[in-house]
N, C-alpha and C positions, 0 to 999 in steps of 0.2 A: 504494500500500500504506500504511496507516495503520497505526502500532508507537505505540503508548499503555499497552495492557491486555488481558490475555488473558481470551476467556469459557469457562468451562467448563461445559457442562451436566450438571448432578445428576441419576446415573441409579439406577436401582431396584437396592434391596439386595442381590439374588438373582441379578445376571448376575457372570458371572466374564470376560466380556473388558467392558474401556471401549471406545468408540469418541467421542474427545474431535472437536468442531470447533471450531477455534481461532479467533477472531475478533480482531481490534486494531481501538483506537479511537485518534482523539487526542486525548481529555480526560480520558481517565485515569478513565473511566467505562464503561457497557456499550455496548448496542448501536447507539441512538440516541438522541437529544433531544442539551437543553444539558447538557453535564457529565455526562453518560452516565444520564442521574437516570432512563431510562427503564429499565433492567437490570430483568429479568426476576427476579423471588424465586427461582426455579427453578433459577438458574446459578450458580456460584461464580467470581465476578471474581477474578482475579490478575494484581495490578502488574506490570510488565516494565519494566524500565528501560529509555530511548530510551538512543539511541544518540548518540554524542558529534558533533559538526559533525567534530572530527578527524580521523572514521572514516570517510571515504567510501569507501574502497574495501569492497566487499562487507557495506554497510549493509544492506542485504536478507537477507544468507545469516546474517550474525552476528546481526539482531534476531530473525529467525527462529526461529534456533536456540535463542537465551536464553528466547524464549517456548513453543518447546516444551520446550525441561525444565523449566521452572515447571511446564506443564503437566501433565507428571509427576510432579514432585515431591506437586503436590499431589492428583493419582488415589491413586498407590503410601500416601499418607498418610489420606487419604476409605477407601480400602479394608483396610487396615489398624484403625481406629478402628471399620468397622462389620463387620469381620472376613471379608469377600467372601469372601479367598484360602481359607477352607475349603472345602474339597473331599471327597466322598467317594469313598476308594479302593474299585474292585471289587475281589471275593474272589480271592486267589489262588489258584489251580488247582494243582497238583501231576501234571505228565505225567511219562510215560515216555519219549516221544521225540515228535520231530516226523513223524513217521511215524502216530502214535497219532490227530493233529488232524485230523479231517474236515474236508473241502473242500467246499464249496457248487458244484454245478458251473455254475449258471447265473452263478456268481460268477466262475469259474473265466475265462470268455467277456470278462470285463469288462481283459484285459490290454490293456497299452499297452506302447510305447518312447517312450523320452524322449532325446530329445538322440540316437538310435541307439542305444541302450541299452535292451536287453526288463527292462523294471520287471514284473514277475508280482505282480497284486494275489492274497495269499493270506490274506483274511478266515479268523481262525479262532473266531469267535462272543468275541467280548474278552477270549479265556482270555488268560492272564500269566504264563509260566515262571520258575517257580522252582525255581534248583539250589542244593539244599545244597551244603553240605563235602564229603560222605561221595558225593556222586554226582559231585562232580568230582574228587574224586580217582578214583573209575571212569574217568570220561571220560579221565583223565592215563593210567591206567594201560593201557585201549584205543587209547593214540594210534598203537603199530604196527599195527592193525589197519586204518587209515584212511591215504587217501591224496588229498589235495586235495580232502577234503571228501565222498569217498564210501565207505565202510563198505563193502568186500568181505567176504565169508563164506569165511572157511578154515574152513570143518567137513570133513567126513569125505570124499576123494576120492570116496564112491558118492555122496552128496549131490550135489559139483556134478557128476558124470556126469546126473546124473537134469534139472538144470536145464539143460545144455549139450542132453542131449535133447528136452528139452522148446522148445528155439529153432531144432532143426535147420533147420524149414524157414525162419525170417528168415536161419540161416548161408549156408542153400545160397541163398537168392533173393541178398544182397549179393555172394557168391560170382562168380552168373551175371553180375551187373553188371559186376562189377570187369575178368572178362575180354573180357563182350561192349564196353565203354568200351575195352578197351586192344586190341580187331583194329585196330576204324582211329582212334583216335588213334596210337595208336603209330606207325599207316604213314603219317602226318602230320609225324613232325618232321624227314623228311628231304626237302629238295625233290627230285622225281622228275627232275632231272637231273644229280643227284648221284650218279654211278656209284661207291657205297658197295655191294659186295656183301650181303647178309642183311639189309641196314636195315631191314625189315619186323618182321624176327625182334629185332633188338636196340631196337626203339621199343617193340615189344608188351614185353619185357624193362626197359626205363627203366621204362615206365607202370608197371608190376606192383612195383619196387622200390621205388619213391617211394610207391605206395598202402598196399604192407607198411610202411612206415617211419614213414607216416604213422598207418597204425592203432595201429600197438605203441606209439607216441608217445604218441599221446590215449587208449590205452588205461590210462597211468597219468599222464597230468599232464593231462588235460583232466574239466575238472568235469559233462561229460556221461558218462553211462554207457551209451547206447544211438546213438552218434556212430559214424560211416563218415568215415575218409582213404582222400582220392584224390589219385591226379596232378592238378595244378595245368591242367586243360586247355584254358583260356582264352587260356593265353601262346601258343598253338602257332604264330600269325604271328611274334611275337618269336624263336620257335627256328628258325622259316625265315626269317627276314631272318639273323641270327646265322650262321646255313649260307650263307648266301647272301654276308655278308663275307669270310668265310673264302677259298671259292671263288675270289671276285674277288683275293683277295691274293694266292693260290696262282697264279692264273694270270697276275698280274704278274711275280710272282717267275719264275716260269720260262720268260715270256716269249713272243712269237709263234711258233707254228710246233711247240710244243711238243704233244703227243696226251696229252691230260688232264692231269689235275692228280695228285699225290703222295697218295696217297690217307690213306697212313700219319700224316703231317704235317698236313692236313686236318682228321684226325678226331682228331689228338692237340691241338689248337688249338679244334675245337666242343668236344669232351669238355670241356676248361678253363674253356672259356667257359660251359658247363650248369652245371657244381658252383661257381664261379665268383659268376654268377647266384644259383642258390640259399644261397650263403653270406652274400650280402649281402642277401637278401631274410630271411632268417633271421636277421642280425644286427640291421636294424631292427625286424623284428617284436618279438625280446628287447630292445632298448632302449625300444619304445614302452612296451612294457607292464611293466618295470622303474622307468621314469619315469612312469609312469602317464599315458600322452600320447597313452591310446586313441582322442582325440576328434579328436585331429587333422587323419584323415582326414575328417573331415564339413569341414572348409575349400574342400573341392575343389566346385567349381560342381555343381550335378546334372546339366545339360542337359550340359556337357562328358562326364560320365561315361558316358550317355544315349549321345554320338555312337560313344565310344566301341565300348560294348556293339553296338549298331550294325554297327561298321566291322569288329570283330571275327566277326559273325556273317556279314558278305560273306564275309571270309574262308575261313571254315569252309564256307563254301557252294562258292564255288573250290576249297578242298581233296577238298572231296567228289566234286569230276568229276576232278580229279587223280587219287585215289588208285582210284575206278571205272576211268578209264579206263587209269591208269598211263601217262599222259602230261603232257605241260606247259599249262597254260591262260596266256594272254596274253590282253588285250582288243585283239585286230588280228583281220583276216580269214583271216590264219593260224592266228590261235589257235584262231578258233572251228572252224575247218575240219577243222583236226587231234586238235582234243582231245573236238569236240560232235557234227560232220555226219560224222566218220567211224569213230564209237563210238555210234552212237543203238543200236544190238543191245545193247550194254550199260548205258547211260543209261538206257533203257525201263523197266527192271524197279524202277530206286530211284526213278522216277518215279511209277510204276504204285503202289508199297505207299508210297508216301509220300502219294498221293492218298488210298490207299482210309482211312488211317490219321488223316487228316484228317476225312475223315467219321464215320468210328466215333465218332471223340471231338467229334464234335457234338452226337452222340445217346446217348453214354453216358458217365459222367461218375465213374471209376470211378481212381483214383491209380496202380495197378498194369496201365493197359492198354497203356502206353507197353512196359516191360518185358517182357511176355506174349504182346504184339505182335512186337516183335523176335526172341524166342525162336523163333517159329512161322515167319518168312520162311525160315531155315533147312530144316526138313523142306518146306514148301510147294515151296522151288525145287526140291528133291528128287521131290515128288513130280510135278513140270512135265514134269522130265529124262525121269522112266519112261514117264509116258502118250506123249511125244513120242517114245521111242524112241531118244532120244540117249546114245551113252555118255560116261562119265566122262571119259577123253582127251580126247575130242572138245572137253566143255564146258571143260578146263583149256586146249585150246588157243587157243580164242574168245576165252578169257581171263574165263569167269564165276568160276574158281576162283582164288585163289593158287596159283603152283606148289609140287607136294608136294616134301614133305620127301626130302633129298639126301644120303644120308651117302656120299656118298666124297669130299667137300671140304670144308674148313673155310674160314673167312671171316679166322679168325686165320693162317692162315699164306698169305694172299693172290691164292688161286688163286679163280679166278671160275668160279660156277656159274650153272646158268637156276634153280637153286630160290633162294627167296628165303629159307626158313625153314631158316636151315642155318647154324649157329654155335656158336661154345663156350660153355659154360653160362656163364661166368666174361668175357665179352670187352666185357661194359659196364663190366669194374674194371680192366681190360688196356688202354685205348683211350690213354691219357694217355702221351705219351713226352717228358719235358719238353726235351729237346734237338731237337727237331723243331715246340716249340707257335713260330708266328707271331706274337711280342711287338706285329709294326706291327698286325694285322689285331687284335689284343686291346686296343691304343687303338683302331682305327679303330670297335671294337665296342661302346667306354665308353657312351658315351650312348642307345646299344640296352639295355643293361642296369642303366643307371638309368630307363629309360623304365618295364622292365621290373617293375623294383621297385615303381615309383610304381603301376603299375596292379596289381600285386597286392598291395596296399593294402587296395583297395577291397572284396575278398572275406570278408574276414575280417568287418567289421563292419556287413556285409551279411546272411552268411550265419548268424553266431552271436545274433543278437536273432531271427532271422523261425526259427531252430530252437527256439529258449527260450520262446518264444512256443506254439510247436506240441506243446511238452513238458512245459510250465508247470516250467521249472526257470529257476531266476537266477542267471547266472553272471556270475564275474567278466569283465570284458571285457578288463582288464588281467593275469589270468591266464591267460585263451584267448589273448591274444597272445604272453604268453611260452613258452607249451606250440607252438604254430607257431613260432617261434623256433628251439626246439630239433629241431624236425620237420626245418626247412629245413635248418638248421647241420649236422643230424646225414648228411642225404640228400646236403648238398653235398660235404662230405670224402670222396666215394668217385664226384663227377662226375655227380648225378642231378640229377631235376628239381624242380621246387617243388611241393609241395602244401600241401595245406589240409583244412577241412573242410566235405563236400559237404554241403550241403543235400538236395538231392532226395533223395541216397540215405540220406541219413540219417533222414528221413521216411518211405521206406518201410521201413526196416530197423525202424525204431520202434513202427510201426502193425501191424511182423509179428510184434510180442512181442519182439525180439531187445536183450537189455541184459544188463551186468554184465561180470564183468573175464573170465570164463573164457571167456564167449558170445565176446567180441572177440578174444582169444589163441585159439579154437579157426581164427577167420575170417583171422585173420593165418597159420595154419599152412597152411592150404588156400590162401592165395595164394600161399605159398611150393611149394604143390604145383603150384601152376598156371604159376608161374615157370618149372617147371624141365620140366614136360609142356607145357604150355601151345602151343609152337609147334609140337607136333604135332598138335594137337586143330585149330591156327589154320588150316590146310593144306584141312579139309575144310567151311571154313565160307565161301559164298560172299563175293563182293568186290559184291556187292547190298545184303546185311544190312550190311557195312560204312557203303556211300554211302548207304542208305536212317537210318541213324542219324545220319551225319556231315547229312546234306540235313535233319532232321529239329530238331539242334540249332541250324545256324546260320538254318533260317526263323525259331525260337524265338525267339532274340535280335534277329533283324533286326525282327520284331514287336513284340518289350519295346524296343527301343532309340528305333525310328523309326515305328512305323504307330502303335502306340499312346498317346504319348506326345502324339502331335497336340494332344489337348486341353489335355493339362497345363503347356502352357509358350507365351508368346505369340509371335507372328511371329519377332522379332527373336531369340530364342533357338531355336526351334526353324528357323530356318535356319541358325544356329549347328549343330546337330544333324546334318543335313544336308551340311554343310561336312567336318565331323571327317569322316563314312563314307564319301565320296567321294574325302577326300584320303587318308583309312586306305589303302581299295581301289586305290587309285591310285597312290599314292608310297609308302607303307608306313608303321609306326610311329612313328618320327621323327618322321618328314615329322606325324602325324596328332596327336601330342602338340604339338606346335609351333602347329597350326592350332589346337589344344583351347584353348592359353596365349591367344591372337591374339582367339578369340570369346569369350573369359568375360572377359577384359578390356575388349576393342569394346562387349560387350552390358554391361555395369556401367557404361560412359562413357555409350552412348547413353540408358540407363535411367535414369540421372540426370539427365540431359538434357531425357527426355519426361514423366515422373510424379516429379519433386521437382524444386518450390517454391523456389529460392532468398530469397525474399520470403515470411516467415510471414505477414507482416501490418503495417499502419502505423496512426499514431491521432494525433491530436493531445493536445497537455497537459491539454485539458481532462479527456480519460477517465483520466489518468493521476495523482491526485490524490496527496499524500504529504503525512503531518504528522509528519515526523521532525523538523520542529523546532516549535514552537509561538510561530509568525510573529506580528506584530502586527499592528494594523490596519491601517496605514497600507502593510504588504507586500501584506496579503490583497490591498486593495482595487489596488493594481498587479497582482499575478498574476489580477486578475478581471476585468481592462479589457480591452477587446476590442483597445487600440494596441499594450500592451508585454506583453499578460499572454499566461496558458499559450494563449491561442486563438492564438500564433503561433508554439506550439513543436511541432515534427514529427517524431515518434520512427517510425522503421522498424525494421524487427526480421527478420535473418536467419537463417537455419537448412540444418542439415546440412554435406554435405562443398560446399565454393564450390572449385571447380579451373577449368581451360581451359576446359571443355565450357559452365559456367553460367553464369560469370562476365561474357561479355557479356550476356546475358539479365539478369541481376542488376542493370547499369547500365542497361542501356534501363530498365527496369522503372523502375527509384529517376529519373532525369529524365524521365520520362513522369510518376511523379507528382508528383512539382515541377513539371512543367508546365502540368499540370490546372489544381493551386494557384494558380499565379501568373493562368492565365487566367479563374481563378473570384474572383481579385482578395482571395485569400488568402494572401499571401504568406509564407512561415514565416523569423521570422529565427535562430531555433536548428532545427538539423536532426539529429537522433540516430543513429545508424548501430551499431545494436545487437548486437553479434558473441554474444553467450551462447550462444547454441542453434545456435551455429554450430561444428560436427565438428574444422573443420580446414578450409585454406588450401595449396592449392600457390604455385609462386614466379611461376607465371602470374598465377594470382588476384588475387595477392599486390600486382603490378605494375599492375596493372589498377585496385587499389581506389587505390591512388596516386595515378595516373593520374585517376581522379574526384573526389578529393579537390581537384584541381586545377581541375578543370571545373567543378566545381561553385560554387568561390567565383568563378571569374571571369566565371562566364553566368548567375549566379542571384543574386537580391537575396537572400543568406544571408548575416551576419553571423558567426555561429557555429559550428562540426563539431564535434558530441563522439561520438567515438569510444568504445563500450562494448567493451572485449575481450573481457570473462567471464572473462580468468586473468589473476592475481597479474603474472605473468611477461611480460603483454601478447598479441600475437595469437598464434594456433594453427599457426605456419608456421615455416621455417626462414629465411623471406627477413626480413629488418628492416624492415618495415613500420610499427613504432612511432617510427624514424627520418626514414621518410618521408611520414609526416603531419604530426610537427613537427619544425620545424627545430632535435635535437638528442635525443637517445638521453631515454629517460626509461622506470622502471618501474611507474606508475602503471594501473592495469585504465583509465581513462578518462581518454584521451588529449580534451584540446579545443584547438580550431584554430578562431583568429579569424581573419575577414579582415584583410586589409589595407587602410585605407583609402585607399588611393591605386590600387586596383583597382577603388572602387567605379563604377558605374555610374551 
């Protein structure tokens, strides 16, 4: 690098940005000859003062810097004198509201996210708003009208009757959703050997509470106005591993020999652990987006998240012949025997509409067939039943039905019935009896439900860019997280589950006209009706439509997670992928977040290992030329000699993170080419070891670079080491390394290490 004089080129009077290229010489002239005498008339030279001989540490960054603000100084003053910074302002425009701005729609196409964040590009031809005084004090005096950002209409109760009617049919279709979602999930969060009387009835129940709590929520703190809440129904392996500690505590506690578990105690210890869960999933959510630390979740590897999705989606495919056949699935020759080859009569049919539904949607490509679809398997198996002559008994007894509804026993006061849908309205708020919760099995369940948390993370900043995108609205993402904050916190204090906000169904709610505050308060009252009738309409809907929906999501995922995904990630991570859904299905979440931590670390060691360079590049003195000082003859003609001059100085240059994984490769590398050298009868007696572009050092590295330092003076005809660190402070590691290249602590960026002569060779 030559620091002499900065060249500036003279640009035309009419641009309003510079783009300066800054040259150094070192005679304090332009670009070539002697004395710089050849400078171009065109450029404007400015002096830069060299840099003192006493400045070595970061002569580079300091002359750099002095020459570019010369550089500026003298733009900002060139443009000033022929008065550049004039600009003309466009007219200002005078709107009404941002409602009033046409939108381009081929423009409209043109979004992106950034960073996970839906940025909506909203071109509005370069109008410029302008508000007066007098229209903000409007805007102050509207401010109860407005609620995070959206403008509700209280006009006249017939008004919004008339738009509430005019959305009926997006109310009724999220409606259908929310209940056909909560037959079987709901009859998912209880493992089917959990002799819990009504657990059908009290899951369809959780689902329905958590979806209403979640809509009333986003219906005034969430900055979308045509958004669906629903039960969080990704976790449902987390709430059956969680049932499934319990279980195991309970049946230590009361030890061998004993006929079941206390059911009371059981379910007052899950309950805990549900609200529990959702309190702390709702307390991070409000601190992420209080601290604005919505990005955080993007730290997490993709292909990790990938297995997950994945492993979750086995799951959901296991649950689906679960809850078809209402028995237990294992991966043994019992399992399959008992739960697959002795239920095919029932398997058949979620098999049969899961095929046919596969192909429709080959052939037709329509957002509402998934829905429409499911709605129809109902009458369809209905009308199987009539042509076939079968009656109803019959088919409840084969077990295509859930059994109906039972009123002469309650679930609250612990008498066991064969119906399933048979419970007090109120006995998802009843379940908690704190003198009965199991403290050990509530540790034993800690890290299930931070697993928990961590993966419902991921939904949120997932599903609010790919909905903003499909809405073209820009929300905050540090608001949408603290609006789920309070969803979850509020859900948790009374024992429910987590939710969120769906995608899918907020998509179609949207596409069916369905928005605004009242449209959402009428859809929240209707689940409150479905809450409370609900398990008797659930009674006559087969246990087909259930597993053909449950079989239906978790192919979905297992698709998005692992078939598809193939191309987008190489070998070594997408066996990584592979890993997680296998150890999910297999050992369960723990066990599969453990394996997630294991392969996004493996695969970052091995990937730095395979595609980065520990060795940018090496050169000798001669490409390396510098006139920070302005040498004499008699130095030139030594640095030009082919015995003592730069033709024997040998600068290498490392880059990125150096740990265990490179660090030998690093040494081979550097005496492999010292030993070219010396065989090419080049011998180098200063040798550079250039750390700048080097990330950071572990105490492996660290040890190792020591370790060559050592090597190298005493197997190589090298006189000199300097060591470049790149920081003030010396190398980028925790271990003393500037200790042990020279004998003796020192804070200089360029450590040098002479031999000794009494080592020479």
């Amino acid at each position: 690098y030559n620091y002499g004089t900065t060249t500036i080129p003279t640009l035309p009077s009419n641009n309003n940005v510079t783009t300066a290229i800054i040259s150094t010489n070192s005679q304090g002239g332009g670009g070539g000859g002697e004395g710089g005498s050849s400078s171009s008339p065109a450029t404007t030279t400015i002096p830069t003062p060299l840099s003192s001989p006493s400045s070595i540490r970061h002569r580079c960054r300091r002359s750099s810097s002095i020459a570019a603000v010369a550089a500026a100084e003298v733009i900002l003053h060139d443009r000033k004198v022929r008065k550049e910074s004039i600009s003309v302002e466009p007219p200002i425009q005078k709107i009404q509201s941002m409602a009033s701005l046409e939108v381009d729609n081929n423009d409209r196409n043109n979004s992106y996210i950034n960073n996970g964040e839906a940025a909506i590009r909203n071109p509005v031809k370069s109008s410029i708003v302008q508000t007066n005084t007098n229209e903000h004090n409007n805007t102050n005096n509207k401010k109860n009208n407005k609620t995070n950002g959206k403008a509700w209409d209280h006009s006249i109760p017939l008004q919004n009757l008339q738009k509430i009617t005019t959305q009926l049919p997006a109310i009724a279709l999220a409606s259908v959703l929310n209940f056909m979602c909560g037959i079987p999930f709901g009859a998912s969060y209880f493992p089917t050997e959990f002799d819990l009387p009504s657990k059908q009835i009290l899951g369809l129940r959780m689902f329905l509470f958590s979806t209403c709590v979640a809509q009333f929520t986003f219906t005034y703190k969430s900055q979308f106005v045509d958004c669906i809440g629903l039960q969080m129904v990704e976790n449902v392996p987390f709430y059956l591993e969680l049932a499934r500690i319990v279980m195991e505590e309970q049946e230590q506690q009361q030890g061998e020999g004993a006929e079941g578990i206390d059911v009371r105690a059981a379910c007052s210890t899950l309950f805990f652990l549900f609200g529990l869960s959702s309190l702390i999933v709702g307390m991070v959510f409000y601190l992420l987006g209080t601290f604005e630390l919505g990005r955080v979740v993007y730290f997490f590897p993709t292909h990790v998240l990938m297995g997950c999705i994945g492993g979750i989606g086995a799951f959901i495919v296991v649950t689906c012949l679960e809850v078809t056949t209402d028995t237990e699935f294992s991966f043994t020759s019992q399992g399959f025997d008992e739960c697959i080859l002795q239920h095919l009569h029932l398997l058949a049919p979620v098999v049969g509409f899961e095929v046919v539904l596969r192909v429709i949607g080959r052939f037709v490509k329509y957002p509402l067939l998934g829905p429409i679809y499911f709605c129809f398997i109902t009458p369809v198996l209905y009308a199987i039943l009539w042509a076939l002559d079968i009656p109803m008994e019959r088919a409840v007894e084969a077990g295509y039905f859930f059994p109906p509804l039972n009123s002469s026993s309650s679930f609250s006061s612990g008498s066991s019935s064969s119906s399933v849908f048979e419970t007090d309205l109120f006995d998802i708020f009843t379940q908690v009896h704190f003198d009965d919760i199991s403290w050990t099995a509530v540790g034993k369940a800690a890290p299930t439900m931070i697993s928990l948390a961590v993966f419902s993370l991921f939904h949120v900043p997932i599903n609010i860019p790919a909905f903003a995108i499909s809405t073209r609205v820009e929300p905050d993402m540090n608001a949408e997280l603290i609006a789920h904050g309070y969803s979850n916190a509020l859900v948790g204090l009374f024992g429910g589950l987590q939710n969120y906000l769906c995608y899918s169904n907020s998509v179609i709610y949207s596409k069916s006209n369905g928005k605004g505050k009242w449209s959402s308060l009428t859809l929240v009252a209707i689940t409150v009706v479905i809450f409370i009738y609900g398990p008797t309409l659930a009674s006559y809907v087969p246990r087909c439509m259930a597993g053909t929906l449950l079989l239906h999501v978790g192919i979905d995922l297992i698709l998005e997670g692992v078939v598809e995904t193939r191309e987008d990630y190489d070998k070594l991570e997408y066996s990584g992928i592979w890993l997680i859904t296998i150890v999910m299905v297999t050992f369960g979440m723990d066990a599969a977040l453990i394996a997630g931590a294991v392969a996004a670390l493996s695969t970052y060691a091995a990937q730095s290992m395979m595609y980065q360079d520990p060795i940018r590049g090496s050169m000798s003195g001669v490409r390396l030329r510098s006139s920070a000082w302005n040498r004499g003859r008699e130095a030139q003609e030594i640095l030009d000699g082919e015995k003592n001059g730069r033709q024997r100085i040998f600068s290498i240059q490392l880059q990125g993170h150096i740990f265990f994984g490179n660090v030998t490769k690093m040494a081979d590398d550097v005496k492999k080419k010292l030993k070219e050298k010396f065989e090419a009868g080049d011998e180098p007696a200063v040798v550079i070891l250039d750390f700048t572009n080097s990330l950071g050092l572990d105490s492996s590295a660290a040890q190792s670079i020591a370790k060559l330092k050592s090597f190298l003076l005493e197997n190589f005809d090298v006189e000199i080491l300097l060591f470049v660190t790149g920081h003030e402070d010396g190398f980028r590691c925790t271990y003393d390394l500037s200790h042990q290249v020279v004998d003796g602590s020192s804070s200089s960026s360029i450590e040098i290490v002479e031999r000794v002569p009494s080592i020479r060779k």
